[in-house]
C-alpha positions in Angstrom: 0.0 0.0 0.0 0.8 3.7 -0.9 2.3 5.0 2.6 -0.1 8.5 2.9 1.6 11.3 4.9 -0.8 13.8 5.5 -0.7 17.6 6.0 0.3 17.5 9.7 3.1 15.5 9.1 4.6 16.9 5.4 4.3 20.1 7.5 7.3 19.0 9.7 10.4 19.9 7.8 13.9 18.8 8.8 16.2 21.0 10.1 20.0 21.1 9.7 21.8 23.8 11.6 25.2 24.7 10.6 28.0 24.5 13.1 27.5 28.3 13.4 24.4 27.7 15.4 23.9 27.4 19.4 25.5 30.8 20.3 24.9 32.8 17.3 22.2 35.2 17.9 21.2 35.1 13.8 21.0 30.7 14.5 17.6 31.0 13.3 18.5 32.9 9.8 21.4 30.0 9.7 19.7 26.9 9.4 19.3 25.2 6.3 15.7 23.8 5.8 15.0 20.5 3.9 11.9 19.1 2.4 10.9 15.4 3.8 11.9 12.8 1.6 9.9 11.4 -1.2 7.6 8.6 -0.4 8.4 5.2 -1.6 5.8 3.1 -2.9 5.9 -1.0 -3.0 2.3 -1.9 -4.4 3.1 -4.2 -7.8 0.6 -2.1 -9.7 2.2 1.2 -9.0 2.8 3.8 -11.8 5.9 4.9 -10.2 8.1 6.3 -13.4 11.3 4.5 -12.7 10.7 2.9 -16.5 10.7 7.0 -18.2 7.1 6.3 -19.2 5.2 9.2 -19.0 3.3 9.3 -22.6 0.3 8.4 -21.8 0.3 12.0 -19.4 0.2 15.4 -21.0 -0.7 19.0 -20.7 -4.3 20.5 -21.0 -3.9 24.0 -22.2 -8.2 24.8 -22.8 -8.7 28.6 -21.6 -6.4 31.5 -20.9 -5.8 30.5 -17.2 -4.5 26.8 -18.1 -0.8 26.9 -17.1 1.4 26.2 -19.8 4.8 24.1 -19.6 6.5 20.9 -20.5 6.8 17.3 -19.0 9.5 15.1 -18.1 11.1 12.8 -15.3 12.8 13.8 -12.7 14.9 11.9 -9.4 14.2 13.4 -6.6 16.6 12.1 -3.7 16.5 8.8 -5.8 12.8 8.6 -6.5 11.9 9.0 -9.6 8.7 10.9 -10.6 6.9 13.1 -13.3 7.5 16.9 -13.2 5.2 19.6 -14.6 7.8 23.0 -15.5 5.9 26.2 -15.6 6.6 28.1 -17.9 5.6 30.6 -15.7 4.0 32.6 -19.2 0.4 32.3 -17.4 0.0 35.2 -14.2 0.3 33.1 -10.9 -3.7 35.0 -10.3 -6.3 32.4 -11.1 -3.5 29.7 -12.6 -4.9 26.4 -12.8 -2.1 23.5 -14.0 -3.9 21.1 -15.3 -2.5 17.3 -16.5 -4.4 14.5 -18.3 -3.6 10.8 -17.6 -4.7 8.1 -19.7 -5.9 5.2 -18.1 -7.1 3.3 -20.9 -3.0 3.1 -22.2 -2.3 1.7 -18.2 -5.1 -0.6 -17.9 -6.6 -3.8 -19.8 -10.4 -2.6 -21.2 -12.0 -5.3 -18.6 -9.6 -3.6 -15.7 -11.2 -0.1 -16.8 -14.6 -0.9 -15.8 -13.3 -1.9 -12.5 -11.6 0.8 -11.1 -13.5 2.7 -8.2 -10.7 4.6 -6.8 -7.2 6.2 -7.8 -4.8 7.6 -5.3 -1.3 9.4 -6.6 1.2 11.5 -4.5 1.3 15.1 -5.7 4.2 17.4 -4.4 5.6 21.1 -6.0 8.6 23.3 -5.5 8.9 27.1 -5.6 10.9 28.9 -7.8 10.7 32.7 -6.7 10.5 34.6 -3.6 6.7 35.3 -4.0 5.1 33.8 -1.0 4.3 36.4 2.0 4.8 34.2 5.3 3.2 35.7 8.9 5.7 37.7 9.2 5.1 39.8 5.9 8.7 38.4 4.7 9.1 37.5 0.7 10.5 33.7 1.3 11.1 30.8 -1.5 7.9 28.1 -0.7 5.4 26.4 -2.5 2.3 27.7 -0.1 -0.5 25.0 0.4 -1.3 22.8 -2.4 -5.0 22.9 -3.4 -6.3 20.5 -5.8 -8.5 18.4 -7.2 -10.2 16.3 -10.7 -12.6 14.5 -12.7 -13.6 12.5 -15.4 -15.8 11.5 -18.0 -17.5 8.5 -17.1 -19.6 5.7 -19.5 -23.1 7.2 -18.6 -24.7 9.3 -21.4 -24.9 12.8 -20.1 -27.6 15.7 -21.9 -25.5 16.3 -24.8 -25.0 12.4 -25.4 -21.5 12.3 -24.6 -19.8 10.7 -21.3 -21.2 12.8 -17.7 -18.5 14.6 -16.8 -17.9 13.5 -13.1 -16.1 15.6 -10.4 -13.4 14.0 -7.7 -13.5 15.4 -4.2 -11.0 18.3 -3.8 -7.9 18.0 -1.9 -5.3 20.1 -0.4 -1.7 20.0 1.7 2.2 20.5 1.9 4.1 22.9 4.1 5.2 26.4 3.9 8.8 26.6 5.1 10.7 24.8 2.4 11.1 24.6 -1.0 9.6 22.0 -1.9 6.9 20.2 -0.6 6.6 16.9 0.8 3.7 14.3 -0.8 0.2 15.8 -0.6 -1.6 12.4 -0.8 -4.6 12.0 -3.2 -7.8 9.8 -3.3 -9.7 10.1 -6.6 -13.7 7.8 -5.5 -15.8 7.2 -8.1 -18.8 7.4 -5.2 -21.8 6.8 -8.2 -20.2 3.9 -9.7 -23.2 1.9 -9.0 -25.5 4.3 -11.5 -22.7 3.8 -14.1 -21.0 6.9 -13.8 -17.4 5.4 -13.9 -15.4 3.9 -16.6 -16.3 1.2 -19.5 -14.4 -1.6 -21.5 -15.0 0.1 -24.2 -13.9 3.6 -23.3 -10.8 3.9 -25.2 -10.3 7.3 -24.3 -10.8 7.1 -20.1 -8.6 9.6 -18.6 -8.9 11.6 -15.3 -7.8 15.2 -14.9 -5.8 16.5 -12.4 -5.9 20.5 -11.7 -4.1 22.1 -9.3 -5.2 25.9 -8.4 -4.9 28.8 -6.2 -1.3 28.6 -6.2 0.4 31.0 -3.7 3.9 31.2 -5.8 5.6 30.3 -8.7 6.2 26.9 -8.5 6.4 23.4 -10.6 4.4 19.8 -9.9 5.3 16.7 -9.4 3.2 13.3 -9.6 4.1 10.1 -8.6 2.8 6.5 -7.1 -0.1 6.3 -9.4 -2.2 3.2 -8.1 -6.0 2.3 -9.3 -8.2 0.3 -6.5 -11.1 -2.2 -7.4 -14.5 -1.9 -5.2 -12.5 -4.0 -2.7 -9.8 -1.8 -2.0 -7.1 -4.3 -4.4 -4.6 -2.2 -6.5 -5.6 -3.3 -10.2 -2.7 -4.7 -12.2 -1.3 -2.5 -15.1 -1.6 -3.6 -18.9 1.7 -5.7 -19.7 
């Protein structure tokens, strides 16, 4: 299973004084502040990244506020994962970053129609000196990561396409480092009984991921995605 941290604990950064500190009347300007480590993940059916697969994920770009920017894999601290760089051409006001991920290229069409849940570790870094902390001070963090998703299922909606169906919101991270630490999410298809989930034959089942109401310039990371049957059993990825 995914190991979740949750906001309380990502929130607890590790701190490395230098040997300056103790004495030193500035010790608190003198410590060097790290971000928690990445989480590991050992589920079988994990999309984790360490292969360099990340085509089946790509940018949505559909109004003026989508963020615009590039894809690629990273190693973080040995881990690695997907990274999302803003191209920072989008004003950080009303910015939504917004990534598509086809399932129907991780999952066998019978697997599809079984999926309930989908949980994935989000985490992002800041790049400027555009967050105002408590103390009215300019500092280099990623602020609290809000976020959320959706999908479109196999029932018909009005317009005879898939009903577009909305994942609960979810939100996280820390404020005093540079980059956050995992922001654990849990994507529930709660009406899967009426039919709004996915289909075998819905060769084009994705699920958005949107990240908003960002509080400095800053880049995002996914990683550890997993899909759940009604039972709670990770669901094995198309070989």
């Amino acid at each position: 299973m995914i190991k979740k941290i949750t906001a309380i604990l990502s929130a607890a950064c590790i701190t490395v004084c230098s040997a300056s500190c103790g004495k030193d009347k500035d010790s608190e300007k003198n410590k060097k502040l790290a971000p928690p480590p990445p989480v590991e993940c050992d589920d079988p059916n994990a999309v984790t990244f360490d292969n360099d697969d990340f085509s089946f994920v790509s940018v949505i770009n559909d109004d003026s506020q989508s963020a615009n920017g590039n894809l690629s894999i990273t190693d973080l601290e040995g881990n690695k994962m997907l990274m999302f760089t803003d191209d920072l051409s989008v004003p950080l006001e009303s910015k939504v970053q917004k990534l598509s991920v086809n399932a129907a290229q991780l999952l066998a069409p019978a697997d599809l129609a079984r999926v309930r849940s989908i949980e994935f570790d989000m985490y992002a870094d800041a790049v400027s000196e555009n967050y105002t902390n408590q103390d009215g001070e300019k500092v280099k963090v990623p602020g609290t990561i809000s976020a959320g998703g959706g999908t479109v299922t196999a029932k018909e909606g009005s317009d005879g396409k898939g009903e577009w169906y909305d994942f609960a919101e979810f939100e996280g991270g820390e404020y005093n480092c540079e980059r956050s630490g995992a922001v654990h999410a849990r994507f529930k298809f709660l009406l899967a009984e009426s039919g709004v989930c996915w289909a075998e034959d819905m060769d084009d089942a994705n699920f958005l991921v949107m990240r908003w109401g960002s509080e400095n310039d800053s880049n995002l990371y996914i990683d550890n995605i997993v899909f759940y049957d009604e039972n709670g059993n990770s669901i094995p990825l198309k070989k």
